[in-house]
C-alpha positions in Angstrom: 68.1 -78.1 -80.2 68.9 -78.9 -83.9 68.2 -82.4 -83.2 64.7 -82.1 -81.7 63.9 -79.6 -84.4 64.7 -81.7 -87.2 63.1 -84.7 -85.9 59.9 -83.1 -84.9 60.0 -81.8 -88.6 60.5 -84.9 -90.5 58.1 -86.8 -88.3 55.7 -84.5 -89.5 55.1 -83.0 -85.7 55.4 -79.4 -86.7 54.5 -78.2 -90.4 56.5 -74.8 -91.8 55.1 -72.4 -94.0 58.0 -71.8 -96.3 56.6 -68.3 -97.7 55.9 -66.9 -94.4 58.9 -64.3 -95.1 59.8 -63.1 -98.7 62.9 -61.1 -97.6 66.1 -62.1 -98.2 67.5 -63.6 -95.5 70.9 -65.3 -93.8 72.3 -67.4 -91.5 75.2 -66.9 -89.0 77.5 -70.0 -88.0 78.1 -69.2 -84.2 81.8 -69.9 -82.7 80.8 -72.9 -80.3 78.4 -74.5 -82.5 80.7 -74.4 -85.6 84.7 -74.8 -84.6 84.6 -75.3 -81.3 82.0 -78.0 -81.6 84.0 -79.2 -84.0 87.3 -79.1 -82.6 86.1 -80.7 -79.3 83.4 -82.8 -79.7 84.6 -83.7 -83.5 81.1 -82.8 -85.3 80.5 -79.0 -85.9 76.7 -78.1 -86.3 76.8 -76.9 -89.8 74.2 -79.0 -92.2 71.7 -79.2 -89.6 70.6 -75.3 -89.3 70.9 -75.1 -92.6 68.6 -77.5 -93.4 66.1 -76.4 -91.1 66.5 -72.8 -92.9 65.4 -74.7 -95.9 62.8 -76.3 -94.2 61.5 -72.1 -93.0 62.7 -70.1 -96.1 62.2 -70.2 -99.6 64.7 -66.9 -100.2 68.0 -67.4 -97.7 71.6 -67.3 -98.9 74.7 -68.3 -96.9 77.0 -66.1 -95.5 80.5 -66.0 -97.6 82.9 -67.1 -96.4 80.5 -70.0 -94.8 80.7 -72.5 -92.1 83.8 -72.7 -90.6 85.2 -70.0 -92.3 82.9 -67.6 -91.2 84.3 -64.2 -89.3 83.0 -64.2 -85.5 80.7 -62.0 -84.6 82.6 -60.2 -81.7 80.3 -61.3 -79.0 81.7 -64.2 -77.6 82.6 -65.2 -74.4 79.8 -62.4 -72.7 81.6 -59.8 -74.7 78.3 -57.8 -74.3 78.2 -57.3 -70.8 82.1 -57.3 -69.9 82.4 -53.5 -70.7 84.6 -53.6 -73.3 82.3 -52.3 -75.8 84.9 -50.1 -77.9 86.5 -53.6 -79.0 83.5 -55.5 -79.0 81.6 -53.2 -81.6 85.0 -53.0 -84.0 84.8 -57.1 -84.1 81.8 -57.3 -85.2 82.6 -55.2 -88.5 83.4 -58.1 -90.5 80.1 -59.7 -89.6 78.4 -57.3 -90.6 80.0 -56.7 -93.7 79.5 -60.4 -94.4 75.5 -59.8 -94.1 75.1 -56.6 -96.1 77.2 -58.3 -98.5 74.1 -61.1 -99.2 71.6 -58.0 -99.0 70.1 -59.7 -96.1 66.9 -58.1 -94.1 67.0 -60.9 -91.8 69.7 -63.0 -90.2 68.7 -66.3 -88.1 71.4 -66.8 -85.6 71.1 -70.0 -83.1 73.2 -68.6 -80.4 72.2 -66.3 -77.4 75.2 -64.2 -77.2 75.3 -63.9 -81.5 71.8 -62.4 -81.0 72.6 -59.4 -78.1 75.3 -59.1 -80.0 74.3 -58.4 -83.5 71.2 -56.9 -82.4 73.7 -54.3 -80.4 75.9 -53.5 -83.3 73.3 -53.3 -86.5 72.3 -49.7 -86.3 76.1 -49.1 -86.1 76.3 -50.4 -88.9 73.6 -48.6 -90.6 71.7 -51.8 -90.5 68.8 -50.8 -88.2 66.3 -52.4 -90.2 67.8 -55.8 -90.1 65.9 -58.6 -88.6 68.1 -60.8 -86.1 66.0 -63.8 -85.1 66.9 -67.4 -83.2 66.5 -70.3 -84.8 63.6 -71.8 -82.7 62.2 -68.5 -83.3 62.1 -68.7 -87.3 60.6 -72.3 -86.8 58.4 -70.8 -84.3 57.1 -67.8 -86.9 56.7 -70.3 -89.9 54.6 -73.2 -88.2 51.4 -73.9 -89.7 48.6 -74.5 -87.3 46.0 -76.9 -87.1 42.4 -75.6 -87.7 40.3 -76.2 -84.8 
C-alpha cells in the first residue's frame, strides 16, 4: 500500500490538496507494520507513511515516543472481537494518552485492527470528537480532481 501510494504520488498520478484539513493531526505506527516488519522482514514501514502524511497535511505532528517506540494500541491480534474487552480497553490508555498529548483532532492509522480499535476506545477516553482515518483514506479526502 505505501509503495503504490507513493509512486502514484511522485509520478504525478494523484495530486493532494495539502490544506484540505487544518486540524491538528497524528499518525499511529501499527505493531506489524513497524517492529514486527522490522524484526522479520528487516525493513519496518516508518519513513514511508510519514511521508505520505507530508504529502496530505500541512499541520500533523508525530506521536512521542515515535516509530518504534511507540506504545501499541491494544488491538492487536483481533483483540476487538475476542471478548476480552476489559483488557483490551485498559491497553489502549497509553495510546491514547500519546494522542491527546500532541492535541490531535485526527489520527491517520494504516492498520485495520488500529482503526476498530481506536475508534472503540476514544469516547472512553473522553476523545469522542477525535477523527481516526486510514491512510488510503486521508489520500483519498485530499486528492485534487481533474476539471472535466
Amino acid at each position: 500500500m505505501f509503495d503504490l501510494l507513493i509512486r502514484y504520488i511522485r509520478q504525478g498520478r494523484i495530486t493532494l490538496d495539502r490544506d484540505r484539513f487544518t486540524e491538528p493531526a497524528t499518525y499511529h505506527d501499527p505493531c506489524n507494520y513497524g517492529r514486527r516488519a522490522e524484526k522479520i522482514f528487516g525493513h519496518g514501514f516508518f519513513d514511508e507513511p510519514r511521508w505520505i502524511m507530508d504529502q496530505c497535511l500541512a499541520n500533523w505532528v508525530d506521536l512521542y515516543p515515535d516509530r518504534r517506540h511507540q506504545f501499541c494500541c491494544g488491538g492487536g491480534g483481533g483483540a476487538l472481537t475476542n471478548g476480552y474487552n476489559e483488557e483490551r480497553i485498559f491497553y489502549g490508555r497509553r495510546k491514547m494518552e500519546q494522542i491527546k498529548a500532541v492535541g490531535a483532532g485526527m489520527l491517520v492509522v494504516p492498520c485495520h485492527s488500529c482503526h476498530g480499535q481506536l475508534n472503540n476506545i476514544k469516547a472512553t477516553y473522553g476523545m469522542p470528537q477525535l477523527s481516526v482515518k486510514y491512510l488510503w483514506e486521508l489520500v483519498a479526502d485530499c486528492l485534487v480532481l481533474p476539471a472535466k
